[in-house]
MARKOLGU-884151 format. One record per residue: residue in one letter; x, y, z of N, C-alpha, C in turn. Coordinates in pm, whole numbers, padded with zeros to 5 digits, always signed. Example, Ala and Ser with C-alpha at 12.3 -4.5 7.8 and 13.67 -1.06 7.14 Angstrom:
BEGIN
A+01319-00569+00780+01230-00450+00780+01320-00330+00780/S+01285-00225+00708+01367-00106+00714+01290+00003+00787/
REM end
This chain:
BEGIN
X+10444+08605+10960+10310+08661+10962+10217+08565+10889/X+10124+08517+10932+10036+08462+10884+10059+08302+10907/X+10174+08266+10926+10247+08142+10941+10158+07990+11036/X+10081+08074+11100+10038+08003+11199+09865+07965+11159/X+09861+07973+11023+09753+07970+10989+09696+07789+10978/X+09858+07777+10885+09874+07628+10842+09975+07545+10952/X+09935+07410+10894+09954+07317+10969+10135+07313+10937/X+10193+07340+10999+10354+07344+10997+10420+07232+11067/X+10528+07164+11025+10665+07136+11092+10598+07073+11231/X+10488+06947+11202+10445+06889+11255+10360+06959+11393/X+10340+07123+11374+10240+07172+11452+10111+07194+11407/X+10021+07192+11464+09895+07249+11413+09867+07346+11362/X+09778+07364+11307+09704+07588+11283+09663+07619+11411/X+09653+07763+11432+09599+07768+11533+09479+07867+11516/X+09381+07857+11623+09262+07952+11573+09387+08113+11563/X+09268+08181+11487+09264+08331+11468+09318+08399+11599/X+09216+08391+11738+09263+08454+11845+09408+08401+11919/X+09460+08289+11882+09557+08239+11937+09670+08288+11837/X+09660+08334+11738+09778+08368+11695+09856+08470+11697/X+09933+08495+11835+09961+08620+11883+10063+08657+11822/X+10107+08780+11801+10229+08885+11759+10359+08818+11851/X+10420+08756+11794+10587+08748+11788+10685+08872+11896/X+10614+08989+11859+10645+09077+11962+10584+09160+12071/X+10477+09185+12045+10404+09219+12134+10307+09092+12256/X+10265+08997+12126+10213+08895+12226+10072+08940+12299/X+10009+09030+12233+09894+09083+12305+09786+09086+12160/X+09821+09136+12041+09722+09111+11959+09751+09011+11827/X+09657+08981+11746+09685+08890+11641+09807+08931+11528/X+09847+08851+11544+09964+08877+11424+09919+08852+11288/X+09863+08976+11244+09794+08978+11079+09916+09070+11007/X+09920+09071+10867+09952+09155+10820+09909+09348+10839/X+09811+09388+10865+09772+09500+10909+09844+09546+11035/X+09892+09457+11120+09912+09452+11251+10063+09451+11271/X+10118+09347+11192+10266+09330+11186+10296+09486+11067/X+10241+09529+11007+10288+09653+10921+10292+09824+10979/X+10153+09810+11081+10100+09901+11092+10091+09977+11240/X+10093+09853+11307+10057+09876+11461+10069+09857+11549/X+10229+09712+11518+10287+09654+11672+10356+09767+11646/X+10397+09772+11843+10491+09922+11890+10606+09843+11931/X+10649+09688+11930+10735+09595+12052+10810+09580+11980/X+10884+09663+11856+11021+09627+11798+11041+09782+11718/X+11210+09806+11811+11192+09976+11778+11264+09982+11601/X+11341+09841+11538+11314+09852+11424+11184+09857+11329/X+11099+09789+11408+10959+09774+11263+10917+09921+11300/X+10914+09997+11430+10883+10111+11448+10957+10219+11311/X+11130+10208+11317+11160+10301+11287+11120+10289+11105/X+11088+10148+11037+11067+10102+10922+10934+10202+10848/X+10848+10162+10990+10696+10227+10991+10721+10352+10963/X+10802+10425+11054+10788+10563+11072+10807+10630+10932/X+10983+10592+10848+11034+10637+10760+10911+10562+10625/X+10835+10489+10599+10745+10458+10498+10611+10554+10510/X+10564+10556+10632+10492+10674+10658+10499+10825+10630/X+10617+10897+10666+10686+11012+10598+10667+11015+10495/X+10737+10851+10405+10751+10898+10236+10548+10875+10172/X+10480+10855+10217+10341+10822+10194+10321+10966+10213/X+10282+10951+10319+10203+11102+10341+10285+11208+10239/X+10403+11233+10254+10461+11369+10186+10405+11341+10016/X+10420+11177+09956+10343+11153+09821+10193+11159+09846/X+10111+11139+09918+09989+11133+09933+09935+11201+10051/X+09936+11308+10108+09861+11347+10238+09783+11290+10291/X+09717+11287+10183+09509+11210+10267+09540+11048+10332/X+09652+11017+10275+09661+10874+10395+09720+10941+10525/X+09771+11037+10569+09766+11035+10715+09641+11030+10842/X+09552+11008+10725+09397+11030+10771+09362+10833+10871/X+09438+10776+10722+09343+10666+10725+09492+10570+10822/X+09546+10634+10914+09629+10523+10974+09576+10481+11090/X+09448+10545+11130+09413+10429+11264+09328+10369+11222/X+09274+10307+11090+09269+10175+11065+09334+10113+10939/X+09422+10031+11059+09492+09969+10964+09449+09851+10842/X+09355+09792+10814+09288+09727+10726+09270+09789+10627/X+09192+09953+10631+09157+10021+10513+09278+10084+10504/X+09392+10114+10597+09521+10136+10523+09607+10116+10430/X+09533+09912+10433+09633+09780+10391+09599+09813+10269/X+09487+09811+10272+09369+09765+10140+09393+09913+10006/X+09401+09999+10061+09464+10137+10000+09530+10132+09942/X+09668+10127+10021+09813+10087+09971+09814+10000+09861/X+09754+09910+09846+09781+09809+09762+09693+09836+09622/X+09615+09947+09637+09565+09986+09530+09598+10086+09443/X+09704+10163+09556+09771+10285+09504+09903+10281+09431/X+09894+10313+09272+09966+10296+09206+10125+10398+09218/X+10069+10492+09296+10191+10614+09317+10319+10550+09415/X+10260+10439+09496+10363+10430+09644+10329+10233+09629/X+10286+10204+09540+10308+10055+09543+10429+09977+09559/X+10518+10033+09474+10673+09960+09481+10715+09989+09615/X+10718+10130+09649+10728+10143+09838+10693+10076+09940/X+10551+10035+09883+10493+09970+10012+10517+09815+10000/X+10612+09751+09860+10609+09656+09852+10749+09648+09924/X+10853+09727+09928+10958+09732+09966+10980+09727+10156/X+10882+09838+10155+10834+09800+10287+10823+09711+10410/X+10677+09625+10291+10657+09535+10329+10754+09408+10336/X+10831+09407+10270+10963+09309+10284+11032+09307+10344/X+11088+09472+10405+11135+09455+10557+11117+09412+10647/X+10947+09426+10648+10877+09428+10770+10905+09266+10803/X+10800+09185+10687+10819+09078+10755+10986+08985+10734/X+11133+09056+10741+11213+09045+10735+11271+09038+10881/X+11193+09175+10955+11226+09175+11058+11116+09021+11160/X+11005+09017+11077+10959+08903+11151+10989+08789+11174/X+11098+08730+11050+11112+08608+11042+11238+08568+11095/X+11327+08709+11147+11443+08658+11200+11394+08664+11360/X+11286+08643+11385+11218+08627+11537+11173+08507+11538/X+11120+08434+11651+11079+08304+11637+10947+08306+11677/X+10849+08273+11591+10740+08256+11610+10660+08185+11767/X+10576+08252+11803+10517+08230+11970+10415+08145+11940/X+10411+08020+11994+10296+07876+11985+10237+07876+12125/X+10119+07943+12119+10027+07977+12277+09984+07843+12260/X+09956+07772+12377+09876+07645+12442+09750+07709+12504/
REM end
């Protein structure tokens, strides 16, 4: 996630819109996106699902804020109740990303 920002392993960066999702391949592969909102890997799904459960049941009022995922991101990371969670989370997530091979659009 984010990988394709910098100049790598003798490839270029690539713009913003070219840096597509690893699995889906249809929108940008951001952190918000790889956490929150690709549907094209039924592990990051089932990761999502079970971190979601434990959020909402600690916090309700975030089931509010999951269709946008930015002010989701930005939340989470402020919220001291589910921080270690979402850091745990988040380590899966892009765990599951990196054993995928990153997509270099021309």
């Amino acid at each position: 996630v984010e990988r394709l920002r910098w100049n790598e392993r003798n490839k270029p960066s690539l713009p913003r819109e070219r840096r597509l999702c690893r699995f889906c391949r249809e929108k940008v592969e951001d952190p918000p996106h790889a956490l929150f909102k690709c549907m094209a890997n039924a592990d990051l799904i089932m990761q999502r699902n079970c971190f979601m459960c434990k959020v909402t049941s600690e916090l309700p009022q975030y089931a509010t804020f999951y269709s946008d995922s930015w002010v989701l991101f930005r939340a989470l990371l402020a919220e001291k109740k589910v921080i270690e969670l979402f850091a745990k989370f988040a380590h899966k997530v892009l765990g599951i990303f990196y054993a995928t091979e990153i997509v270099y659009t021309t």
